[in-house]
N, C-alpha and C positions, 0 to 999 in steps of 0.2 A: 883218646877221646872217651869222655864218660858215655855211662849208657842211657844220661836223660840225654844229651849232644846228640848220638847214633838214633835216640829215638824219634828226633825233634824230624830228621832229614825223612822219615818214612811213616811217619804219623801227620794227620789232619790237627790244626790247633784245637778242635774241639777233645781232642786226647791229652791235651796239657796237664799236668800235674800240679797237685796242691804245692809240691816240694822239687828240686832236684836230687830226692836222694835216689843214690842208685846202692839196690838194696840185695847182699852177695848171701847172706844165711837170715833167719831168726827164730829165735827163742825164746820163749816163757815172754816175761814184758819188755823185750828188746829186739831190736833188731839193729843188724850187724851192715855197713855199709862196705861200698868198694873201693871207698878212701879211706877205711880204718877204725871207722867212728862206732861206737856204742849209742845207740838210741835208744832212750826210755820209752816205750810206744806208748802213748795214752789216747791212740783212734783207733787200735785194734780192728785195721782193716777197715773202718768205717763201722764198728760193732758187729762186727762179723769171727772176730777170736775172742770169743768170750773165753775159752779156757787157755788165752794167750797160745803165742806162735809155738806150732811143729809138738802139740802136748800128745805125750809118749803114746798113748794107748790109743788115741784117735789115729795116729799115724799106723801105729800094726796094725789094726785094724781095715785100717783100706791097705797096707801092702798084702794081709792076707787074701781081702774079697782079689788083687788083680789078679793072683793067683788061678784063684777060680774060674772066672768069669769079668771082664770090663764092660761088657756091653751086648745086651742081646735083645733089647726094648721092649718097654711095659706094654705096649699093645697087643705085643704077639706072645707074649707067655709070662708067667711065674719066677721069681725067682726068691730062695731065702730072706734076705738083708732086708729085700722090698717089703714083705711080708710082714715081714717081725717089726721093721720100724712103723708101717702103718698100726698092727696090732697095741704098740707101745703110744703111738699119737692118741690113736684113743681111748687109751688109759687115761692118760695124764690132762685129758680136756673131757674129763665126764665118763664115761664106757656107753654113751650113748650117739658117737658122732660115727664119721667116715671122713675119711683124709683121701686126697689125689694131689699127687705130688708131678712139679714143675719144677723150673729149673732156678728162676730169678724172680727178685719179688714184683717188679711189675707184671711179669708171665701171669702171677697168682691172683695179683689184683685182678688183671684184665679176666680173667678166670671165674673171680667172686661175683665180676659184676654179668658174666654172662650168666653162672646159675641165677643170679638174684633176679635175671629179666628171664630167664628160660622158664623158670617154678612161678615167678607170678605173671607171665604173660603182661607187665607193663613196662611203659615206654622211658620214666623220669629217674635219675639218680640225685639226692642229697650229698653234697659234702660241703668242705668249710676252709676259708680265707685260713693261708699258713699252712695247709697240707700239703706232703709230699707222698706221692704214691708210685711213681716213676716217670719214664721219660717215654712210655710205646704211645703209640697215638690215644689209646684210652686212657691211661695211664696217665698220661700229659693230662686229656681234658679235666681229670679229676684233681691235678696237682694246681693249687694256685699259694706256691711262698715266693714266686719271682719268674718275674713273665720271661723273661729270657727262654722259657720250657715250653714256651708258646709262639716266641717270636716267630714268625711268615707262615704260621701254622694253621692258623685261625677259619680259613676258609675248610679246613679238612678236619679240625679237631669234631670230637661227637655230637651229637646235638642230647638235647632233652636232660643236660646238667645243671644243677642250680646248688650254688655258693654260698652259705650261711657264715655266720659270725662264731669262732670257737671261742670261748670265756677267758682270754690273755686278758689277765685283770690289771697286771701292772699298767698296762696302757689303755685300759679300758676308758670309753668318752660317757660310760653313761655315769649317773650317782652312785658310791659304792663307800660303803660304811667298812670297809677291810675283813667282813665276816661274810654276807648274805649275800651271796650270789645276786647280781641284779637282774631283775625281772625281766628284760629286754630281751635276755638271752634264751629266755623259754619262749618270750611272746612270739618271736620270730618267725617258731615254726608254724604257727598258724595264719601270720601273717604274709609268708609264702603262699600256704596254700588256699588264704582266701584270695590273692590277686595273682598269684600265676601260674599253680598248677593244684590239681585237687591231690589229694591223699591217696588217692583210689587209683591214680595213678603213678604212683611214686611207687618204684620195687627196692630199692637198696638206701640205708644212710650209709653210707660209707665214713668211718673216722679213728685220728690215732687216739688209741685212750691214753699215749701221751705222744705230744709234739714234736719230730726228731727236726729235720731239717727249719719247720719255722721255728724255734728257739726252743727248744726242748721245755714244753708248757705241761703243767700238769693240771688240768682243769679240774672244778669241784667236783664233788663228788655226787652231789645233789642234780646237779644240770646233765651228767651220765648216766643216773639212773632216771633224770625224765626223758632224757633222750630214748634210752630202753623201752619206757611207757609210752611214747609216740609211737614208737616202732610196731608194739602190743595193739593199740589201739586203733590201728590203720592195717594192721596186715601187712607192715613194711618190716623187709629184711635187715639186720642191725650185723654191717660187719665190719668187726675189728683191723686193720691192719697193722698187723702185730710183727712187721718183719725186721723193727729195730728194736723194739722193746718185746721181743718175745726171746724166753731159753735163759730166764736168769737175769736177767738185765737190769731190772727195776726192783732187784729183792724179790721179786717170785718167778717163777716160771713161766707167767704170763701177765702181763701187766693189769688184764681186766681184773684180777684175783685182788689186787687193789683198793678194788671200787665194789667188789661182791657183783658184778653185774657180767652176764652172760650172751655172748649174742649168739647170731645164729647163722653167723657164715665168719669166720679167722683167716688171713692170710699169716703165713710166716716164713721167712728163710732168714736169710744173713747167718744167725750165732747156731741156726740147726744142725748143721757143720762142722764147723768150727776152721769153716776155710774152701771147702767142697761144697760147687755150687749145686745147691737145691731148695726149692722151697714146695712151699704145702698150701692146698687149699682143703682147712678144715669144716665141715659144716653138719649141724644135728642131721642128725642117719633120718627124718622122715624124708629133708630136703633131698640131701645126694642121691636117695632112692629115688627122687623123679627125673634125674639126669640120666637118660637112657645114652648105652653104648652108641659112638660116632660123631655125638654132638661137641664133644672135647675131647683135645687129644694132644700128644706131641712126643717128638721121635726120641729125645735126650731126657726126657721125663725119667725121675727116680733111677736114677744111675746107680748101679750094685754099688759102686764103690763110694760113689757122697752116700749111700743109704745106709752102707758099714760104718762108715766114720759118724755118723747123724746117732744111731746106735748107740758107738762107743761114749760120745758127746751129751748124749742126756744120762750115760751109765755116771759119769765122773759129777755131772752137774746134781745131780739126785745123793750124790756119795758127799756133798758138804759146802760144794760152791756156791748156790743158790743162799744159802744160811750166810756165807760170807759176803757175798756183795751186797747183803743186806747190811751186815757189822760194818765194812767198811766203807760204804756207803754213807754211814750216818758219820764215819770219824772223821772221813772227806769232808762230810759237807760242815761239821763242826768246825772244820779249821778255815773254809770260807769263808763262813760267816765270820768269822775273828779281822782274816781280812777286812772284809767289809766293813767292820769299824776303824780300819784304817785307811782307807782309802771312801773316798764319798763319792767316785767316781763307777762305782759296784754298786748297782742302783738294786739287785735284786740277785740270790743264789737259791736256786730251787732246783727238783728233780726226785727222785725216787731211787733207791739202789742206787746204782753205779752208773746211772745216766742223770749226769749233772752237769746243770748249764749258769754262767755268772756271765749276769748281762751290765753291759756299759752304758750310761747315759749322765751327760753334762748336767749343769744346776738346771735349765731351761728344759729338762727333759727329752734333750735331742740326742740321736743315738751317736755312741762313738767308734766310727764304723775302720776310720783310720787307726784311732788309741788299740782298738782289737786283733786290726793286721799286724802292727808293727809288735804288739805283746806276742801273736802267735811266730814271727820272723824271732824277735830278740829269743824266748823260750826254744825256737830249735837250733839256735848257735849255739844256747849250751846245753843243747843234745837232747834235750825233751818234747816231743812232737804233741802237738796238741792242736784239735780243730777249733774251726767257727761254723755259725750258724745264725738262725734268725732270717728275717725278711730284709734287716739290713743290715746283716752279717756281722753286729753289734753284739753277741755271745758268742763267750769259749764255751764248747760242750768238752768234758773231759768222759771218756770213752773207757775207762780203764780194762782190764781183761779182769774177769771174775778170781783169777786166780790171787790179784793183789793183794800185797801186804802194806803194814804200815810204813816201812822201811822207806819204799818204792812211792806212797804216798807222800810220804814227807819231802823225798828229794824234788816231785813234782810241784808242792805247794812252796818248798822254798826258793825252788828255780822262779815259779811265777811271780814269787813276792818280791826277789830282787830284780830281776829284770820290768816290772810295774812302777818300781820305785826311781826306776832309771825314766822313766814315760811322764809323770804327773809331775 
């Protein structure tokens, strides 16, 4: 009996997996199955092995910390790893913040938005159609790429959240000359807050400065930085959730590095890691100074040993990888767009770094939701894993691990070109 079989009998369907693979070792950009098989992994965990699987020095590194110490919890004392990777967080986001570290990134989110009500003492959050921020009950109300995360939920999910419009321009309804951001999408905020909640009440925008789960969108850069200016001009907290596009992912360290634009509360986990679950809530040291001891907390919070390997994880990412998913990022996306003039059914390849997404849609402009299951089914029969995404599941996002070469590239873009050509 395989071990998706053995799983099926003692797991809830809500446990289902993207795949049946049942997975015995893995390494670097592969992973090794228990029927034999070599996989080219390009979901890297869901973007969580940014320096691909079992990479050497993150691994000593947490076999040193169990050595020491597994578990003695950040509420009740100190320990090294915890220490030095907070000191190193805010380094690398200004030397002017403060980090509190959790375990998973909706923990983090749910986290940002209570300092963001706790420091302004208001009651409204902002966020935006095609967000993904998790599945906790906060977490859900601020997620909307696919009600499914809400379905029977509705009566419990949070109150005082409001929905806005992210700049998906490919399918945007409003006038758009292919340069200039349409106007609609700044007027918004105020036409929120002159009919349904004032500004004075709003404590947090919450958003990804780029898109993972709604189709990995990378909005203008112009509409970011007014979004930052609303934020400025209201007294409203502007926070990042950075937890798929943070640690490399997007060709920098952190994807707002981007956009030049700065907020003032960061969620991150996933690539922090490199596999060890933990994530961060980053926010400028005036804020975190008004969150006094008690009001947040938790007992598996910054774990010595995700804290050693987070450590080793930004040592390796700082040592050349982050410079590389930049390089390979553009030679990936070079060879897409090539595609793309071969095929007319690649209506759009965008992304940043090594988070990049090639979205489907027909002449008529309707999404091609089944043409992208069966491309993602035909591509892992011959042994290259690759996801979907979007609101209607119409994008491959390819995920690669920062460590990629071109080699490894190549045999992904060729796998996907023949098996495409088998589809159209």
């Amino acid at each position: 009996m395989t071990l998706a079989e053995r799983c099926k009998k003692v797991m809830p369907p809500m446990a289902n997996r993207v795949t049946d693979l049942g997975i015995e070792y893995a390494s670097g950009c592969y992973l090794y199955t228990d029927d034999g098989r070599k996989i080219l992994d390009f979901a890297s965990g869901i973007a969580v092995c940014n320096l691909g699987h079992n990479y050497p020095s993150v691994i000593e590194a947490a076999k040193a910390q169990m050595d020491k110490v597994v578990h003695c919890g950040h509420n009740l004392m100190y320990y090294a790893e915890y220490v030095k990777l907070a000191e190193k967080i805010v380094e690398i986001t200004g030397g002017n913040t403060m980090v509190y570290f959790a375990n998973s990134g909706a923990e983090a989110n749910d986290g940002a938005i209570k300092l963001a009500k706790y420091v302004t003492n208001r009651p409204a959050i902002i966020a935006f159609n095609g967000s993904f921020h998790g599945r906790t009950m906060m977490a859900a109300t601020l997620t909307a790429s696919n009600s499914k995360y809400r379905k029977h939920l509705h009566s419990s999910l949070c109150p005082n959240v409001y929905h806005l419009e992210y700049p998906y321009l490919l399918h945007t309804p409003y006038p758009y000359n292919g340069e200039d951001t349409p106007e609609q999408y700044f007027k918004q905020f105020d036409q929120l807050f002159d009919r349904f909640v004032a500004p004075e009440e709003v404590a947090a925008i919450i958003m990804e400065p780029v898109q993972g789960e709604g189709g990995y969108i990378v909005p203008p850069g112009d509409w970011v930085n007014y979004v930052r200016g609303i934020c400025d001009k209201y007294g409203i907290m502007l926070i990042f959730d950075e937890i798929q596009t943070g640690f490399g992912r997007t060709g920098k360290m952190f994807a707002q590095e981007n956009f030049d634009v700065r907020p003032d509360i960061m969620t991150c986990a996933k690539g922090i890691a490199n596999g060890f679950p933990l994530s961060a809530i980053v926010a400028k040291k005036e804020i975190m100074e008004q969150w006094p001891a008690g009001v947040h907390g938790g007992t598996f919070g910054g774990n010595p040993v995700a804290c050693a390997a987070a450590n080793a994880t930004i040592q390796e990412l700082e040592s050349g990888y982050i410079e590389n998913s930049f390089k390979m990022g553009e030679y990936f996306m070079d060879k897409m767009k090539e595609l793309q003039t071969k095929y007319s059914c690649i209506a759009e390849v965008r992304g940043l770094g090594l988070m990049l997404g090639v979205e489907f849609m027909d002449k008529d402009h309707n999404p091609l939701t089944e043409l992208t299951s069966k491309l993602q089914e035909g591509c892992l029969e011959k042994d290259v894993l690759i996801l979907t995404c979007g609101c209607y599941k119409n994008v491959v996002r390819f995920i690669a691990p920062l460590i990629v070469n071109r080699y490894d590239i190549d045999t992904c873009v060729r796998t996907f070109d023949e098996v495409l050509g088998t589809l159209v």
